[in-house]
C-alpha positions in Angstrom: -73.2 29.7 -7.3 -73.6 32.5 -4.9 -69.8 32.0 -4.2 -68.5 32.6 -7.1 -68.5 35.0 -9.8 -70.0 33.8 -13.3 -66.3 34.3 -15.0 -65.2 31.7 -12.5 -67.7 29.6 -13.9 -67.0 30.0 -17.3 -63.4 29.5 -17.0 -64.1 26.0 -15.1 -66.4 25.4 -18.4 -63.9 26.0 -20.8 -61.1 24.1 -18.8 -64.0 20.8 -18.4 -64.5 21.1 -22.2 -61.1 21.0 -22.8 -60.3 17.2 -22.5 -63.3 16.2 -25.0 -62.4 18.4 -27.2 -58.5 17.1 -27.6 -60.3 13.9 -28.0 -62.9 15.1 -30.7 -66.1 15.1 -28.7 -68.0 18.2 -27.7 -69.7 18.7 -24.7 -73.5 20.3 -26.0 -73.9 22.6 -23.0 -72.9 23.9 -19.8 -75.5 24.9 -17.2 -75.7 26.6 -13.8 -77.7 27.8 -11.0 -76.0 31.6 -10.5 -78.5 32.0 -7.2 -77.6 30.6 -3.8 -79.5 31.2 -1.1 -77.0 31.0 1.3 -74.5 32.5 -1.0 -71.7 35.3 -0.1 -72.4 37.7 -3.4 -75.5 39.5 -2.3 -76.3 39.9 -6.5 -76.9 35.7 -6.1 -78.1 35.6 -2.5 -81.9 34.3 -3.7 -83.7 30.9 -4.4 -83.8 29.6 -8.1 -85.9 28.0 -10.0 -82.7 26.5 -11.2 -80.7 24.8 -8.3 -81.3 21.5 -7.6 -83.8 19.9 -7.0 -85.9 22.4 -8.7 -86.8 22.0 -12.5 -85.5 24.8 -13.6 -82.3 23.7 -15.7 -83.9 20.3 -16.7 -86.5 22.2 -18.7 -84.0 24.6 -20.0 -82.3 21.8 -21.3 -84.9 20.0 -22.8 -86.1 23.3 -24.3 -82.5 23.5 -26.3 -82.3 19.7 -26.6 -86.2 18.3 -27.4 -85.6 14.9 -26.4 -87.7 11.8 -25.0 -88.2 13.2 -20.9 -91.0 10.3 -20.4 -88.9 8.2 -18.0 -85.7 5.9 -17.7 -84.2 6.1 -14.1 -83.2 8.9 -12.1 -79.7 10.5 -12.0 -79.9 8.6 -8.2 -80.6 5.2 -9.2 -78.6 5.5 -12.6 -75.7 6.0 -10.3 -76.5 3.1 -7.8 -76.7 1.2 -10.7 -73.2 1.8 -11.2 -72.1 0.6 -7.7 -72.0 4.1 -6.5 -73.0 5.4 -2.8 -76.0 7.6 -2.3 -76.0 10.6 -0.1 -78.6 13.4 0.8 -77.1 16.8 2.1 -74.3 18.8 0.3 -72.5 18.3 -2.4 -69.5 20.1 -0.8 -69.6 17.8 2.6 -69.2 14.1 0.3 -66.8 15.4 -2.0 -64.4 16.8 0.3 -63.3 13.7 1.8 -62.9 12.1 -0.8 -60.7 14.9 -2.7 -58.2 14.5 0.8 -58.0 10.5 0.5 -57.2 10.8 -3.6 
């Protein structure tokens, strides 16, 4: 985050859980890192234990979901399983092109 304020966050949550829903699934949870450390809100401006690629949120999760965390693959070869390209760097710098060529 860092950018934005936590009700901005919440209101995307709501609107993403929205679509399930109408269908009769239910998304489980919603997480987020609220610290940036290049962030614009000074509150935020500080380095989490929950961004990525820190462990923060994963063990959150599996602390509200126990669950099996011994292995299977990784989000990154999960999704170059699926055909999909892999990128290091920001999030913001590969999705933007793509949003202008949809």
């Amino acid at each position: 985050m860092g950018f934005h304020e936590k009700t901005d966050i919440y209101r995307l949550h709501d609107w993403m859980a929205g679509e399930p829903e109408a269908q009769g699934a239910r998304i489980g949870a919603f997480e987020y890192g609220p610290s940036h450390p290049y962030g614009c809100i000074e509150r935020y401006l500080r380095v989490s234990e929950r961004r990525m690629a820190q462990p923060g949120m994963t063990i959150d999760l599996l602390n509200k979901f126990p669950g099996d965390a011994s292995g299977g693959p990784s989000t990154f070869e999960a999704a170059h399983a699926a055909g999909l390209p892999g990128r290091d760097g920001i999030l913001r710098d590969f999705i933007l092109p793509l949003l202008r060529n949809g």
